[in-house]
N, C-alpha and C positions, 0 to 999 in steps of 0.2 A: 172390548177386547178385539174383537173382530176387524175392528172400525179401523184398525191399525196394521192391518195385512195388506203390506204390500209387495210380495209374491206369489207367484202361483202357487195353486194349496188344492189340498182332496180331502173332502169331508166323504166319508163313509158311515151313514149310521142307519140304526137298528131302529126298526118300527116298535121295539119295544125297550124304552130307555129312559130312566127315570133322569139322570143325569142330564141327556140330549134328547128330550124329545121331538119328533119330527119337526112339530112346531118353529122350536130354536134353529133346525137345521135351516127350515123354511128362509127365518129370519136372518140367518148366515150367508145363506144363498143372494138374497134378495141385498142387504148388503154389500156383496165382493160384486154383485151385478151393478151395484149402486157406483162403485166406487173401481171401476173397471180394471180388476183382479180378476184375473186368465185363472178358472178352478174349474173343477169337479165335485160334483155335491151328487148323492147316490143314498137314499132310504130303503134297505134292502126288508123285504116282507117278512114278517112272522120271525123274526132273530128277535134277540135280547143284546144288550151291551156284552160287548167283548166277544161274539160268535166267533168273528173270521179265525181265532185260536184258541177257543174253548167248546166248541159244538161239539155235539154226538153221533162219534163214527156212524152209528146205528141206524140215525134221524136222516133220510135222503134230503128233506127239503133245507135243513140245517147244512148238509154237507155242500149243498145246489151253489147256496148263497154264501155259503167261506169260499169255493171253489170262483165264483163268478166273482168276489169282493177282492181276491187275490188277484186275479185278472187284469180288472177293473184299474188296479193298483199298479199291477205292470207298465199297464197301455198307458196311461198318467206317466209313470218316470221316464217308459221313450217320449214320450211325445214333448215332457220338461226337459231333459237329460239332453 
């Protein structure tokens, strides 16, 4: 699946993620490097799948890494856009 991106692309994932595990991200990465795809690939610490819009107000390190993934995501579309 991967093997076939040929645009620029941002991976965002979660160090805890049964779906993506870092691992796959790893192999994502190493891929789009393989295949010289212009990305962003980011394993953000101690989240779960789906943090950057389901975290806990409450949780600052949870909020740290939505806050810095959003970011993250901005800086990515100026720099595509």
């Amino acid at each position: 699946m991967i093997l076939g991106v040929k645009v620029p692309i941002a991976i965002l994932g979660a160090e805890i993620d049964q779906r993506s595990p870092p691992e796959l991200i790893k192999e994502f990465e190493a891929a789009l490097v393989a295949n010289e795809v212009d990305h962003f690939a980011k394993i953000y610490p101690g989240v779960a799948h789906g943090w950057t819009v389901r975290y806990k107000d409450d949780n600052a390190a949870e909020v740290k890494c939505a806050k810095e993934a959003h970011q993250d995501l901005l800086d990515w579309f100026g720099k595509c856009v």
